[in-house]
N, C-alpha and C positions, 0 to 999 in steps of 0.2 A: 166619952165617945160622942156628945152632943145627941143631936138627936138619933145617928143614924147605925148602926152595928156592925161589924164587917167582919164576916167570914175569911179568911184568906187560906185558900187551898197551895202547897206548894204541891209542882209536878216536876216531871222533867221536860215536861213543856214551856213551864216558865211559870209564872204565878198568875192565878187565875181569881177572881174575887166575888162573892158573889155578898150584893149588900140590901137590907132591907131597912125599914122605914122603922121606928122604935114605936111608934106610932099607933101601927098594922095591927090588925086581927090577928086572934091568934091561930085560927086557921090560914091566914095568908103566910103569916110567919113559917107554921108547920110545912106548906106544900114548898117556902122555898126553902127550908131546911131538909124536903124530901129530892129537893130539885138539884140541891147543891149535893147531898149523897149519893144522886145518882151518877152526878159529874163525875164526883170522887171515883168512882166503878169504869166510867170510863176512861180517863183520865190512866188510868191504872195500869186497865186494861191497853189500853195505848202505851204506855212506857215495858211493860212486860212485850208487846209484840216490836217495839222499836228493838228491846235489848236482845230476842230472840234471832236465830239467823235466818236471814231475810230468804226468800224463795227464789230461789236460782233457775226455778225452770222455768218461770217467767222473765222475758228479756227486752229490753232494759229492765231493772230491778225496778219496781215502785216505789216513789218515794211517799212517806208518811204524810196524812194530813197538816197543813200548815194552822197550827191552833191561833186563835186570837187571842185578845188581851185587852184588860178594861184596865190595867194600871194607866196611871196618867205619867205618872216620871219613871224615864227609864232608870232611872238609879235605885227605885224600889221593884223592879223585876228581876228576874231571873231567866237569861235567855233559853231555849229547846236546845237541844242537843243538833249539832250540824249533821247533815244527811250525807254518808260522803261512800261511794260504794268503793267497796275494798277489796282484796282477793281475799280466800280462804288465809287462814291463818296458818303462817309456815311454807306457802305454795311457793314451787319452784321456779325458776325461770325455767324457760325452754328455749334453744336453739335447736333449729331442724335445719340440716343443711341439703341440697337435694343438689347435684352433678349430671349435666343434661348429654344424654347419649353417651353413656359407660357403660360396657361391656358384664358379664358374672365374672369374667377372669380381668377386671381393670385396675385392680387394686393387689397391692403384694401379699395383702392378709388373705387374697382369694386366689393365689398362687402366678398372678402375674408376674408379668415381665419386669414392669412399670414400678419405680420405688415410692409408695404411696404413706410419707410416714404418719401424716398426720390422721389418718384414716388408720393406719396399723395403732396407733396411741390409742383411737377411741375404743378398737377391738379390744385392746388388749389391757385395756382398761376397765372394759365392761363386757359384752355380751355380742358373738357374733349371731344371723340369721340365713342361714343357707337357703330356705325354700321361701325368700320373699318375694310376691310377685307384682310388677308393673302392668300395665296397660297396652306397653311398644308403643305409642309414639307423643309428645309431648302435652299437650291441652290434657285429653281424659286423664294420663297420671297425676296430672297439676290438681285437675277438678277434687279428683276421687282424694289427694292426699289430703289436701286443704277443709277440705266438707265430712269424710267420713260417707262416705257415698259412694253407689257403683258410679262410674263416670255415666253412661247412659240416663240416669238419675240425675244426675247434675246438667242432662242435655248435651253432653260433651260428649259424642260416641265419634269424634275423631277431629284434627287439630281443627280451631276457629277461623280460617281459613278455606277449608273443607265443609263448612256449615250448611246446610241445607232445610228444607220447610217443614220437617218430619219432627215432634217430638223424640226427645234423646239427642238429636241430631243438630239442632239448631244451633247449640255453639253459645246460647244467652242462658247463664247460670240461675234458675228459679228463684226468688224467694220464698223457698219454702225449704230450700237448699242452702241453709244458711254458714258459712266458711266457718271454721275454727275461732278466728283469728276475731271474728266479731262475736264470735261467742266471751274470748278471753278480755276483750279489750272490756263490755258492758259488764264484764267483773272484775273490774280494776287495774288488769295488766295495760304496761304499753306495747305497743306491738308497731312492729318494723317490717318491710319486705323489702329486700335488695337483690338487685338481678334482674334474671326472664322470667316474665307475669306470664304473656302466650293465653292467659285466660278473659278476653274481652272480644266483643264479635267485632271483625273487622269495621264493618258498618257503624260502630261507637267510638273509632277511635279518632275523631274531628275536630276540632275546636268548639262542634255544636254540643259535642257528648251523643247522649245524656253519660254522666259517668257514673250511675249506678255499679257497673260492672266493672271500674277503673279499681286498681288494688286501695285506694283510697276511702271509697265504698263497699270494698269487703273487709273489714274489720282493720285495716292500717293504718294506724294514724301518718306513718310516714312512709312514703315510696320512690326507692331512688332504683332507677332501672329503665330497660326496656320491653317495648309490649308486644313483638311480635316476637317468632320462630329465633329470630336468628339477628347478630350483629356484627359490624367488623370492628373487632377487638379494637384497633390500632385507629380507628375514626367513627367513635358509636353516638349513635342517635341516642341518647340520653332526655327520660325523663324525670325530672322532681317534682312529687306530689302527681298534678296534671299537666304540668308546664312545661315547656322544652328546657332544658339547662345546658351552660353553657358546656360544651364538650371537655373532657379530662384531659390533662397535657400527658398524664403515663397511659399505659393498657390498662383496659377497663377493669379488668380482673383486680390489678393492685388498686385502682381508683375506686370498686365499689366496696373493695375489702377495708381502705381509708374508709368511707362512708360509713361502714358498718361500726366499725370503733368507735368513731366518735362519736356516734348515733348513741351507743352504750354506753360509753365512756360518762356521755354528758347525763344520759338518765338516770345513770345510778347517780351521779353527784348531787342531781336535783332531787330523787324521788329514792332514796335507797333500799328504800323497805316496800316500796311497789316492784314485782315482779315484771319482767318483760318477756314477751313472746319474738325472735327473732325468727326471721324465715330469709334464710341465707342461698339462693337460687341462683349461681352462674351460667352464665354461658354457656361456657366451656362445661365438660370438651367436644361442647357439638362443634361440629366447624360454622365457619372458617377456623382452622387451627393455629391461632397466634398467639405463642409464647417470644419473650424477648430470647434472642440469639443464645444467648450465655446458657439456658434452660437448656435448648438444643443440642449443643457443641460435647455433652457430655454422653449423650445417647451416639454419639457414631461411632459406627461396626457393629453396634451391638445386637443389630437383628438379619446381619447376612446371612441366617443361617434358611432365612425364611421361614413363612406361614407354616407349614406344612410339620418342619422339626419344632417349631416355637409350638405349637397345637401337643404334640408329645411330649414336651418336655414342662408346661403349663399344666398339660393334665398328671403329671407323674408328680409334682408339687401338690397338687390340688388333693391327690390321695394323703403325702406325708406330713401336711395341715390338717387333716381329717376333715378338709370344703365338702370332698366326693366322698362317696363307700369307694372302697379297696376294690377292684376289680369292672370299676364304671367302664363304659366300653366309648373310645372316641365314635362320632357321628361320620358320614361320609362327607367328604366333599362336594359340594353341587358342579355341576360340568361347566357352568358361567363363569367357575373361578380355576385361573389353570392354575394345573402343578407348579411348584415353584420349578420344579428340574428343567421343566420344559420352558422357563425365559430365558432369554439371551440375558449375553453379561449389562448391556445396557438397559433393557428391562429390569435386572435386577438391585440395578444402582439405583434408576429411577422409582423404583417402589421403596427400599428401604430407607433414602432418604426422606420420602414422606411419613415413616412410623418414625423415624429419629425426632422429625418435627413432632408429629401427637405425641409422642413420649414426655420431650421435655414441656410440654402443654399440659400433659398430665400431673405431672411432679409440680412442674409451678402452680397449677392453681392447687394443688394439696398445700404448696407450702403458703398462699396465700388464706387458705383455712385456716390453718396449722396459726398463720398471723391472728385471726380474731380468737383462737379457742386459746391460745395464751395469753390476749387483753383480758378476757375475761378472767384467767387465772391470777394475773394480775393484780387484778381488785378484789381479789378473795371470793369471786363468786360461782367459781368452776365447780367445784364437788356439792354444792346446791343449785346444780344447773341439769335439767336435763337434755343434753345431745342425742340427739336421731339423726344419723347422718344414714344417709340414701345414696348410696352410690349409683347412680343413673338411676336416669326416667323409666327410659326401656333400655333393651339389648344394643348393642353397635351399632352405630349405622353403616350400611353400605352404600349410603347413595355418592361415594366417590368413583362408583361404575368401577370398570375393567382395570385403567391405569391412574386412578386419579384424578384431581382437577386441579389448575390454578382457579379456578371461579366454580364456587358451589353453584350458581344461577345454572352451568348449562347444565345439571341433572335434571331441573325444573324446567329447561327450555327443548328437552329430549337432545341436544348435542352430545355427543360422547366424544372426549379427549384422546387425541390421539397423541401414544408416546415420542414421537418425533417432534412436538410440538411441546412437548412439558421440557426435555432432557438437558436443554437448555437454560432451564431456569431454578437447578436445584439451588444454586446459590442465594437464591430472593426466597425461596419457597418459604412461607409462614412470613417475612417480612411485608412493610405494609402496600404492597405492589402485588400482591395476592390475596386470594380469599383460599386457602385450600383445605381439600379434600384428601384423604387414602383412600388407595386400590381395594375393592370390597375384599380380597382374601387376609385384611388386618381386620378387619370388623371379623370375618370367618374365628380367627385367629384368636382376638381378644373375645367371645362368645362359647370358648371350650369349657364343657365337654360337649355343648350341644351343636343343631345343623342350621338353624337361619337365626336371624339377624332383626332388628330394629323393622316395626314395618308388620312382623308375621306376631299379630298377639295369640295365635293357637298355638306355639313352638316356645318352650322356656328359655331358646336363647334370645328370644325380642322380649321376654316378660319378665327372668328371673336376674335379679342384678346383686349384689352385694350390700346390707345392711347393717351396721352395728349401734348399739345403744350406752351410753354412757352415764351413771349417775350414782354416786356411788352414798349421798348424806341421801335418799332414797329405796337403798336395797338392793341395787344392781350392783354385785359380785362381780367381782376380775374375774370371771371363768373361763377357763380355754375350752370349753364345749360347746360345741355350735348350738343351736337351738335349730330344731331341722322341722318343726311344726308347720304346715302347711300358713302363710300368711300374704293378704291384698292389701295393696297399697290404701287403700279403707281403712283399713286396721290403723292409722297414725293416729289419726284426729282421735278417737276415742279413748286411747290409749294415752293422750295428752289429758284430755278431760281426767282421767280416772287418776292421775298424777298430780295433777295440783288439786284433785280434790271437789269436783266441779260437778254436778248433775248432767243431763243431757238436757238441753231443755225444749221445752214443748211448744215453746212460743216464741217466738223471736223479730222484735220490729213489728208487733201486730200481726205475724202471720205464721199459724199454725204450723209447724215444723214433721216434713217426712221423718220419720226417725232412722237413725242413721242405718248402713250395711253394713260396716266394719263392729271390728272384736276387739275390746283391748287387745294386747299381747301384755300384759302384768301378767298372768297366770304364770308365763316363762319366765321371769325374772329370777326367781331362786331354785326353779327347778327345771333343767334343761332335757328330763325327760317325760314333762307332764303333758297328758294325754290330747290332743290334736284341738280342740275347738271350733274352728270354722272348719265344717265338712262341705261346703259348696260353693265354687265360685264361679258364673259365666266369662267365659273370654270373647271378645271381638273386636275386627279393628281392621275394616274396609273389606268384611267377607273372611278373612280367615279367624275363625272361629272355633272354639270349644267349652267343653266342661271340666271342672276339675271337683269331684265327690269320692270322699274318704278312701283318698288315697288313687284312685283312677282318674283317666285323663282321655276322654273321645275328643277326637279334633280333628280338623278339614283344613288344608291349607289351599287357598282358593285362587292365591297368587305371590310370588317371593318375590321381594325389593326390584331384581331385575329383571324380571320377565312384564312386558309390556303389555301383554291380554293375558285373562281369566282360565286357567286351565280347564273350568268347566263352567256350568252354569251351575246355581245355587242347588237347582235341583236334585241337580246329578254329579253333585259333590262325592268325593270319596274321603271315606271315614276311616281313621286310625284308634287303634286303642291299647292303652300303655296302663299299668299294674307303674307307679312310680315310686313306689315303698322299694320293690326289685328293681327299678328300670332308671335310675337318678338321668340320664344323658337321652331318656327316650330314644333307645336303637332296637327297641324290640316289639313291633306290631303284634297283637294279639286278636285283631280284627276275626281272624279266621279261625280263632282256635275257642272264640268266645263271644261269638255274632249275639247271644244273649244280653249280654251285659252291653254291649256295645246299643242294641236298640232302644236299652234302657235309660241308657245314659242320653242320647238322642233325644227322646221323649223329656227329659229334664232339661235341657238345654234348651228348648222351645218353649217350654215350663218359664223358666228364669229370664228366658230372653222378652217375652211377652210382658213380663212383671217387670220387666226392669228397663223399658220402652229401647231396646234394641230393636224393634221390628216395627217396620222394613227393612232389612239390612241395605244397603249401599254398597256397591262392588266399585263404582268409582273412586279414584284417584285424583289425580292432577286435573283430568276433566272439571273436577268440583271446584277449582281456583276461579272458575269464572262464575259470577252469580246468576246471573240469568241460565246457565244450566242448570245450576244445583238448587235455586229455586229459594234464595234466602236474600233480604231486605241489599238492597242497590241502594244510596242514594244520589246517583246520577240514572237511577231507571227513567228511562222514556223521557232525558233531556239528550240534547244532540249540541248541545254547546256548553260553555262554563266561561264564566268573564271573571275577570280578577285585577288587581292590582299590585302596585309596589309592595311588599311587608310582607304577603300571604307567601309564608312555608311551611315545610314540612310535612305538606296533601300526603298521605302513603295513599298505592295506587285502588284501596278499598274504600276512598272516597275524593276520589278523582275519576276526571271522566276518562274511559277508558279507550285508547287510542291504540292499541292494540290490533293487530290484523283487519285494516279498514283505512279507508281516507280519510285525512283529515286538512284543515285549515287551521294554522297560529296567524292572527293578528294581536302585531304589540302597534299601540300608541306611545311614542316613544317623544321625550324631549333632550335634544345633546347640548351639552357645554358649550361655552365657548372654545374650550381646551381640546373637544375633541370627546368623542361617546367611547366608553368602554366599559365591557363587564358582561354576567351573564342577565339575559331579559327574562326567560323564564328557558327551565330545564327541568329533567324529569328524569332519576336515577343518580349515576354516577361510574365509577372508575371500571365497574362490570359488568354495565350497560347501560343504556339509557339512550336521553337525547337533549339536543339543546340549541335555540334560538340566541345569539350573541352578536356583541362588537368586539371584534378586535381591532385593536387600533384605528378607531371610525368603520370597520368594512365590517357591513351587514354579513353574518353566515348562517346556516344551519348544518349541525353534527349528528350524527347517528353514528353512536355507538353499541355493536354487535356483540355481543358479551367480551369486552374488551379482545377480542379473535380479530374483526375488521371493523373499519372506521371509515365513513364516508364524508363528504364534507361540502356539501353545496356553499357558496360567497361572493361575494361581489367582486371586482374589480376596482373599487374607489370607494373612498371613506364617505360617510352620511353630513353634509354640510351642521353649521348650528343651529337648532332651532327644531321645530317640531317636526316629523316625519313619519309615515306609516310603516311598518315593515310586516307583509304576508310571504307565507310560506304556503304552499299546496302541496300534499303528498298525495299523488292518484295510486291509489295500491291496486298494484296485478292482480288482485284477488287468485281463485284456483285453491285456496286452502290456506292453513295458518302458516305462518312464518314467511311469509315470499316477499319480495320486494316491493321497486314502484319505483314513479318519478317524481321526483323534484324539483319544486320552482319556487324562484324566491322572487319576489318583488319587491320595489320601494315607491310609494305613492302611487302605485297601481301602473308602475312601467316595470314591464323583468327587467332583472340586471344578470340573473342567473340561473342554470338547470344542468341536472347532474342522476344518475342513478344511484339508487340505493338499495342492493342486489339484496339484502338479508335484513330478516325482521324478529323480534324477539317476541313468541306469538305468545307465553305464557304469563311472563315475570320480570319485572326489570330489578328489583329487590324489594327485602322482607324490612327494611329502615329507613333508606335512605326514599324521600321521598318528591315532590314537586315543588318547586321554589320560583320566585318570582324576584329578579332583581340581584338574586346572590345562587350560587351553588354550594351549599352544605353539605356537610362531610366529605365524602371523597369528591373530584370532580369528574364532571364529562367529560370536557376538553382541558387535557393536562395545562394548556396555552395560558389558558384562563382564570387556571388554578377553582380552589374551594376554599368556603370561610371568607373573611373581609377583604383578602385578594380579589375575589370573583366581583365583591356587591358594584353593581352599576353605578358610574361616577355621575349621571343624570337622571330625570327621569321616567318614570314608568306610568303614565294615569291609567289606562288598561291593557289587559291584555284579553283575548279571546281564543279559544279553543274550542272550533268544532271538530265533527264526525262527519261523516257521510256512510251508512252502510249499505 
């Protein structure tokens, strides 16, 4: 060994050496044959905690010390063992499918109308949930499902749109609120979300970001979808990842359910033995309601009998499924929704042609599920999968008003449709020439046995929706016995965890973690009469409010979908109280026979609501679409103009300047061909309303369009020569209140060429997608003339444009 000795420790770190001089003292010698024992102990003790199972409640996992190494050639070492974080061993996939605005009666396994097979497959496969409750209305169900959280917890106390300066309320998810979905992903799953996200504050959704709160930074590696409220199926704003993509040539429903396959498809090929989290969120069937034709054509007649006998004969099913107890009592009718007996035959045609379209809207996107839960059976991964399908957010919506809409926008612009005005266009209705709504007494209809609707979270027909679970290489039993135990849409995320085997964990991203509100629901799995577990849960959701504790239900309903003002003040609420073990349809007030328990319940609901940053509560509505009322981040606060050029699209109007009931000024700097200017210069909405500065064939215009109802058109008289030119528009608005008109003037090089009225104005919303463009009009257009897509983009061009205010 020449002069020198060498110890060689192997580890599973790799080989480690410790060598001394033959030379040495033999006390030098001893301390480093003490030195090198001590190694050995560490060394040890280090491969015993690598092989141990790593600590889950801290998030990201930690990875082990990188040990060093005094070999000189790697062909005499022994490399560490690769740090690679993995799921639990045996952990399941998941898909979680969630259906935005479905009714408790919108599925046939919940005694619907509507033939829902792939939803009856999951029931009937595994396990239905009759007492599961939502939120009523989109964002807080999203927050609360995805986090395990009360929504208010998650700052979500009503959709991101609605966001205001209040803790709870703000609309911007904590991190301390950490999603599921980033929990799964920093333990090895992949995770997808395709669909409506609806959970990022208006104010983040720019080009600037920040995208913290983009589903890309809650726990998805992949997101194909859109991010606000709502899309039109037939021409959607589509984002991948953060980026815009280019629009789907089918309905988006079949496009994001392609998306979704192959998303799977290719991960298992690459990663088969890693588990994925999919989170599968359409659209539909919120409106606009568009299914292709063929979907439709098969539901007609089949609801002439109307609301009213459909309500009887849905709940007379719903007993012989065992959804209801035998003797559940229907709810009343509200007086905003009339009798069916009392339409004429043309009222009649024209309302059940609208449920013919949501019908086959309903069935297509079932069978566009029904598409991925058979890719996945496919590949053999289905009965190691576990499916949570959620049938709606909340309860129905009724915001299709009295008769209807072709343009969901005028429910958000206070218009109400009038049926001389729809009766005409059943033949288009749901095709891509409509955005439509149904007459609130289908939403009544599809919400039996209860009395309101999407909107009222103190009322189980806007909270309680249809749930089933599917997993069968897990323990979930084909049972035909409901599970009727009180459960919040909280309860998922945990419930997931406890499934693949997961901890909760306490840390996540460096920031101490709320711990969650939800309860597994496992306890129900194999036994469908086991004892209740979550005995408490707050409701709220723009002032209508309640409690629900072991088995009681005090609640105030403080305003229904269509009624315009506040029946009371918060104050001077009146309170109901319902026994729900006896009372499944809530038609029996017990306010008066049991003021005891009722003050009780009160006193806990102020309890919960304080804990759980519900308070202030907020009674506004639509009010809160504008930010400077509701008091949350503008990023056009206290500018009065915006300048822009050629390329910038896709502004939505939560980070655009807002030109909304006020005056304004467009100057475009414009340069034309020699061929002659044409296309849109900038525009703002599209086929439901909006507005837009353009050339048509050389002649300078400006459009205003009124929720596609009227169309105004200020223009020149003679095309714009070659070569560089200005074009300003003035709009002096009548002021007197929101929505009113004004005049128009258009200039070129600062001589008018033209002036025109423009008698109606859209004081609210021109849409929840389609947004401001510069140079092109995307997705649908303003001016049909013009068209949208590379039809529209300006054949020259654009160096600025300008957009003031005046208010």
């Amino acid at each position: 060994m020449n002069n020198m000795m060498r110890i060689a420790i192997g580890t599973d770190f790799g080989t480690w050496d410790a060598s001394v001089s033959a030379t040495n003292s033999h006390d030098r010698f001893r301390g480093r044959v003490h030195a090198v024992a001590a190694l050995v102990v560490i060394c040890c003790s280090m491969t015993t905690a690598l092989a141990a199972e790593p600590d889950r409640t801290v998030l990201p996992l930690a990875e082990p010390p990188r040990p060093t190494s005094t070999v000189l050639d790697v062909r005499n070492a022994t490399p560490p063992p690769r740090f690679e974080v993995k799921a639990p061993k045996d952990a399941p996939n998941v898909l979680l499918i969630l259906i935005d605005d479905l009714g408790f009666a919108g599925t046939s396994a919940f005694g619907g109308p509507i033939s829902t097979p792939s939803f009856d497959r999951v029931a009937r496969e595994g396990i239905v949930y009759t007492n599961f409750h939502t939120q009523s209305t989109c964002s807080p169900t999203r927050a609360a499902l995805l986090s395990g959280r009360n929504p208010h917890v998650a700052n979500m106390g009503g959709i991101t749109e609605a966001g205001t300066a209040f803790p709870g309320h703000t609309a911007q998810i904590p991190n301390e609120v950490a999603p599921v979905a980033e929990m799964l992903r920093l333990n090895g799953f992949s995770t997808a979300a395709f669909g409506k996200w609806h959970q990022t504050p208006p104010w983040e959704t720019s080009i600037s970001g920040p995208f913290d709160r983009w589903p890309t930074s809650q726990g998805f590696d992949k997101f194909y979808g859109f991010m606000g409220f709502s899309t039109n199926h037939w021409a959607p704003t589509v984002i991948d990842g953060t980026v815009p993509a280019n629009p789907p040539e089918t309905n988006f429903m079949t496009a994001m359910t392609d998306e979704a396959i192959d998303w799977m498809r290719f991960q298992k090929a690459i990663t088969p033995d890693r588990p994925f989290f999919l989170y599968f969120a359409p659209g539909a069937v919120r409106a606009p309601h568009h299914p292709p034709q063929e979907w439709t054509e098969r539901w007609k007649g089949k609801f002439d009998q109307g609301w009213d006998t459909m309500r009887e004969q849905i709940l007379k099913r719903q007993m012989e499924l065992g959804i209801v107890p035998e003797g559940t009592a229907l709810t009343p009718r509200a007086s905003a929704i009339p009798a069916w007996d009392s339409l004429t035959p043309v009222q009649k045609r024209l309302v059940a042609r609208q449920v013919e379209v949501f019908a086959g809207f309903v069935e297509f996107t079932d069978h566009e599920i029904g598409r991925l839960i058979e890719a996945i059976g496919e590949i053999g991964q289905l009965d190691n999968t576990l499916v949570i399908f959620v049938a709606g957010d909340n309860g129905m919506s009724a915001e299709g008003q009295t008769w209807g809409t072709l343009n969901e926008y005028t429910y958000f612009n206070g218009v109400e449709a009038r049926p001389e005005d729809l009766i005409n266009h059943l033949d288009d209705w749901g095709g891509p020439m409509t955005l439509p709504h149904m007459a609130r007494g289908w939403a009544f209809a599809f919400s039996t046995p209860f009395e309101y609707v999407k909107q009222v979270g103190s009322d189980f027909g806007g909270t309680k929706v249809g749930m089933a679970i599917r997993w069968p290489k897990g323990g979930v039993p084909a049972d035909h016995r409901p599970r009727s135990q009180f459960h919040f849409v909280s309860d998922v995320a945990p419930t997931i965890l406890e499934a693949v085997g997961l901890p909760e964990p306490k840390m996540v991203n460096g920031t101490p973690q709320r711990p969650m509100d939800g309860i597994s629901m496992s306890y129900t799995f194999r036994n469908a009469r086991a004892e209740e577990r979550r005995k408490t849960q707050y409701l709220e959701n723009f002032g209508n409010r309640g409690i629900y504790h072991e088995g009681w239900l005090a609640r105030t309903i403080n305003r229904a979908p269509w009624e315009t003002e506040a029946r009371s003040s918060l104050e001077e609420s009146t309170w109901e109280l319902f026994d729900t073990k006896q009372d499944f349809s809530l038609s029996n007030n017990l306010a008066a026979q049991q003021p005891q328990k009722l003050v009780e319940l009160q006193k806990l609901f102020m309890e919960e609501a304080s804990r759980n940053f519900v308070l202030p509560i907020d009674v506004r509505t639509l009010a809160r679409a504008v930010p400077s009322v509701a008091g949350r981040p503008d990023l056009m606060a206290g500018r009065n103009s915006l300048t822009l050029a050629e390329g910038m699209t896709g502004m939505s109007e939560n980070v655009f300047i807002d030109v909304k009931n006020q005056s304004k000024t467009i100057t475009a700097e414009i340069v034309v061909p020699e061929t002659g200017g044409h296309g849109a210069i900038v525009v703002q909405g599209g086929r439901f309303g909006g507005w837009a500065l353009y050339l048509q064939n050389g002649v300078p215009s400006y459009h205003y369009n009124f929720l596609n109802l009227q169309r105004f058109t200020v223009a020149a008289d003679k095309p714009l020569p070659p070569g560089k030119s200005t074009i300003r528009f003035d709009f002096d608005y009548d002021g007197g209140g929101p929505g009113r008109g004004g005049k128009g003037t258009l200039l070129v090089n600062d001589q008018k060429v033209a002036e025109g009225r423009i008698e109606r104005t859209q004081p609210r919303l021109f849409s929840a997608d389609e947004g401001a463009d510069v140079g092109i009009d995307l997705s649908t257009p303003v001016v049909e003339a013009i068209g949208a897509g590379p039809q529209s983009r300006f054949n020259g061009r654009i160096p600025k444009v300008t957009v003031e205010v005046r208010r």
